[in-house]
C-alpha positions as CSV (number, residue, x, y, z in Angstrom):
1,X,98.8,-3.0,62.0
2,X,97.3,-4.4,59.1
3,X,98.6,-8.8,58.7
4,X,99.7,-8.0,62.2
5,X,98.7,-9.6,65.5
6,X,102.1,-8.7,67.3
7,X,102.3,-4.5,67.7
8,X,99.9,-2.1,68.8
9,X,99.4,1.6,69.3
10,X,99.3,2.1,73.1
11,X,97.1,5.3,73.0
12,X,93.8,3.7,72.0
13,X,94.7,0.7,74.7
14,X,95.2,2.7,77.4
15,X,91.9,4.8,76.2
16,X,89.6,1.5,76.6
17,X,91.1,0.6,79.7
18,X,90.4,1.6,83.4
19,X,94.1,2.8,84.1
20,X,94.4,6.9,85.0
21,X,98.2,6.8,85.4
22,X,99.2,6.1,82.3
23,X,99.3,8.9,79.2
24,X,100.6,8.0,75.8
25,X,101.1,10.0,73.0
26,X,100.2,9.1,69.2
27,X,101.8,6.5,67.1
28,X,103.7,4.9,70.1
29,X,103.4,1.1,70.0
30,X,104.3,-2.2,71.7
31,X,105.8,-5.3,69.9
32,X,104.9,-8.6,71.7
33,X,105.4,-12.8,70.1
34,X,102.2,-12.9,72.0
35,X,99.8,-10.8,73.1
36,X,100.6,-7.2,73.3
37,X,97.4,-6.1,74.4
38,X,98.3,-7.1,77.5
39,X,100.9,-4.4,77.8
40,X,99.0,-2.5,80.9
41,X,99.2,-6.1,83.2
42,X,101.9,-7.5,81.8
43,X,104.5,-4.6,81.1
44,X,103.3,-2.1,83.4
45,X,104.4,-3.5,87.0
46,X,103.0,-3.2,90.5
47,X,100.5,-0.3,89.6
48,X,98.6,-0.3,92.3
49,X,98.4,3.7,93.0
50,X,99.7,3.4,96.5
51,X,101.7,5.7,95.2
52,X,100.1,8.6,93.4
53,X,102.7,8.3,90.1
54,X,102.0,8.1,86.6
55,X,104.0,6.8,83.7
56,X,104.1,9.3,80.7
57,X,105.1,8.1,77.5
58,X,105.4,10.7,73.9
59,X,104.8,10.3,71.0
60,X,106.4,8.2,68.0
61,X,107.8,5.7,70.9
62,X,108.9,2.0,69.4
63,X,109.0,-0.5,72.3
64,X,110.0,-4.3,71.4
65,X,108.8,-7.2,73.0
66,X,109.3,-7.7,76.8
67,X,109.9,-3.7,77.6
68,X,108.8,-3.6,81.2
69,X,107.8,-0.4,83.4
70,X,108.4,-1.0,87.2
71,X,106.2,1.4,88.5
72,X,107.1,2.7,92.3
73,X,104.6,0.3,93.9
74,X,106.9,-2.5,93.6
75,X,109.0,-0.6,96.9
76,X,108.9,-1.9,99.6
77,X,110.0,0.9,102.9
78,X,114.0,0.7,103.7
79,X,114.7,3.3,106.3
80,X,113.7,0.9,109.3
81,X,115.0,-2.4,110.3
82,X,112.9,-4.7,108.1
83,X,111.8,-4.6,105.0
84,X,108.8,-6.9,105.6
85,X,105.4,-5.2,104.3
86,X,102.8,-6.2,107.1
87,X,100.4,-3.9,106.4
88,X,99.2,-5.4,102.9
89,X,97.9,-8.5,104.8
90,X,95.6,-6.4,106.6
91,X,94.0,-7.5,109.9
92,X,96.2,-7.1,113.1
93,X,99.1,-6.2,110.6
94,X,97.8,-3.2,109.0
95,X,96.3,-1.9,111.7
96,X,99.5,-2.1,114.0
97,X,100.6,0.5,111.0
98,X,98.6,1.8,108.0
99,X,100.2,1.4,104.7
100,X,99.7,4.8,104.4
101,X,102.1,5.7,107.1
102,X,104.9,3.8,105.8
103,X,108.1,5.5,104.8
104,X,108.0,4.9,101.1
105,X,110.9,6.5,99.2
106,X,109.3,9.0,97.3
107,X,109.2,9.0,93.4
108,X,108.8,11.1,90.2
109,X,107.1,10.0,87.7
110,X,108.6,8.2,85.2
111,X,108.3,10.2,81.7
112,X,109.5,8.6,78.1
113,X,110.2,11.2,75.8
114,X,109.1,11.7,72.0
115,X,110.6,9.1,69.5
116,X,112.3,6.9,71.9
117,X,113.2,3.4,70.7
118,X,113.3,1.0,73.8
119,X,114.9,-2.4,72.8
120,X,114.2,-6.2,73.4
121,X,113.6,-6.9,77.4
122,X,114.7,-3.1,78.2
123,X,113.6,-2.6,81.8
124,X,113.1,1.3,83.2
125,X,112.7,2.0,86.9
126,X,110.8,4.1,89.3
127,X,110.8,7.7,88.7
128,X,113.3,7.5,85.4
129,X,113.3,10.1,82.7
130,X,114.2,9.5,79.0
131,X,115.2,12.0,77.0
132,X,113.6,12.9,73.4
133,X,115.3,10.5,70.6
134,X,116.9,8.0,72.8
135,X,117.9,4.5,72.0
136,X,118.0,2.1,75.0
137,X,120.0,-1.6,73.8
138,X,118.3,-4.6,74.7
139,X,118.2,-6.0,78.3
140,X,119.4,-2.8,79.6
141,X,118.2,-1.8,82.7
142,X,117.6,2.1,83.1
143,X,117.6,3.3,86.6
144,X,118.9,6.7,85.9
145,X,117.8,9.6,83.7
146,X,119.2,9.1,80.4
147,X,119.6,12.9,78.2
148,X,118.1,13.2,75.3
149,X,119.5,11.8,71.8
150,X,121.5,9.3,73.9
151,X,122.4,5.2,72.9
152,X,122.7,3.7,76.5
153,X,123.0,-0.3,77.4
154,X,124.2,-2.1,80.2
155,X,122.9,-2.7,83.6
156,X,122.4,-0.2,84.7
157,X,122.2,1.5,81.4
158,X,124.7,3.7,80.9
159,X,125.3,6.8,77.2
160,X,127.5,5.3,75.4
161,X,127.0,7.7,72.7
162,X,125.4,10.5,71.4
163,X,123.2,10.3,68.2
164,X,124.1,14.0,67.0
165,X,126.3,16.3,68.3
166,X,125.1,19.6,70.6
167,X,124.4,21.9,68.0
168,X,122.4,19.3,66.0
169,X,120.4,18.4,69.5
170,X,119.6,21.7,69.7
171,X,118.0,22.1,66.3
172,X,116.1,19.2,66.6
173,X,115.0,19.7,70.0
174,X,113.7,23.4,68.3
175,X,112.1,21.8,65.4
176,X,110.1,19.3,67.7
177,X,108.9,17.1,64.6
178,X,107.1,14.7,66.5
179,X,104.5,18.3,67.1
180,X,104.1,18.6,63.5
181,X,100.7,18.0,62.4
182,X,100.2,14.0,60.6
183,X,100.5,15.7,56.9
184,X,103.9,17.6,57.6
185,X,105.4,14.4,59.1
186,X,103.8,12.4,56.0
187,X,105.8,15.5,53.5
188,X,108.9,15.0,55.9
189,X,109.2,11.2,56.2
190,X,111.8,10.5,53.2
191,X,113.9,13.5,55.3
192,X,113.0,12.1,58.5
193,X,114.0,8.8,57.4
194,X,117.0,8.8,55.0
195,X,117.9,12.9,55.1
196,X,120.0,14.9,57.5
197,X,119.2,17.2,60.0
198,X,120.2,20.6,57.1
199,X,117.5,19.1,54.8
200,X,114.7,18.5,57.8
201,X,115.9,22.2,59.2
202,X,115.3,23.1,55.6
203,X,112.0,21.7,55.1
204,X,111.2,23.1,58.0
205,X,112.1,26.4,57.1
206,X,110.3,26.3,54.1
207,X,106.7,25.2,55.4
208,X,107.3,27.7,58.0
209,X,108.0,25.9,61.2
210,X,111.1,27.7,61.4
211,X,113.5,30.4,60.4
């Protein structure tokens, strides 16, 4: 951003880096009081690929400063008596059992919808999904899929409203405006913005995104 050392669009950062787990969409960005280009090694967590996941986030995401990924790496095994990983130190340790044979819970990946607005310290676990439009409050911890269009807070995060009710969900799910090519959205933005969701159905209707 121009005057701006403090945000950055994630796409083009993850595209000059060496990570293959993690896929952004356009326009998504990171806020940081420091550096934010250091989102992939300082906000992305134990990625080490032991695990074979990958962190998906859409487009039009706004994530404030501290936001913080914990990607399934970070597990250690449970189902035995100890919780102790051996194997990382290697030598003796690993070979008494491969780190590859341990009984790692096993994941999803962990997907961000389109237009999700991730506040101040926000932490998501392993294998969390959340949904399209969704506003997570600061310092909330999300361990659990949140639905789309949903304000959640707390630890662990839990809806505490909706942002529109189901029929509206439904029409903006439909119109998918985040899809639109960059000269729509530009038309749409004062709607998008300021208008309701009759104007942007509308709008839509009109440039023929919709009937």
């Amino acid at each position: 951003m121009k005057g701006f050392k403090n945000t950055v669009l994630l796409k083009p950062l993850v595209a000059e880096s060496d990570v293959i787990n993690v896929h952004v969409g356009e326009y998504s960005y990171y806020s940081d009081f420091e550096d934010p280009t250091s989102f992939l090694t300082k906000n992305v967590l134990y990625n080490f690929g032991i695990s074979g996941n990958s962190l998906y986030i859409g487009k039009f995401c706004a994530f404030a400063n501290g936001v913080q990924f914990i990607m399934p790496d970070a597990n250690h095994a449970t189902s035995g008596i100890t919780t102790y990983p051996f194997a990382v130190f290697g030598g003796k340790w690993a070979e008494a059992l491969p780190l590859s044979d341990y009984p790692f819970k096993k994941y999803k990946d962990t997907v961000i919808g389109n237009d999700v607005w991730l506040g101040y310290d926000v932490t998501v676990m392993p294998g969390v999904s959340i949904g399209h439009g969704s506003i997570i409050g600061s310092k909330s911890v999300v361990s659990t899929d949140i639905p789309p269009f949903s304000i959640a807070v707390g630890n662990p995060a839990k809806v505490v409203k909706t942002r529109f009710n189901d029929v509206d969900q439904e029409i903006l799910l439909r119109l998918a405006w985040w899809d639109w090519d960059v000269e729509t959205i530009e038309q749409a933005m004062p709607i998008l913005v300021k208008g309701d969701i009759p104007s942007l159905l509308e709008f839509a209707i009109q440039n023929g995104l919709a009937e």
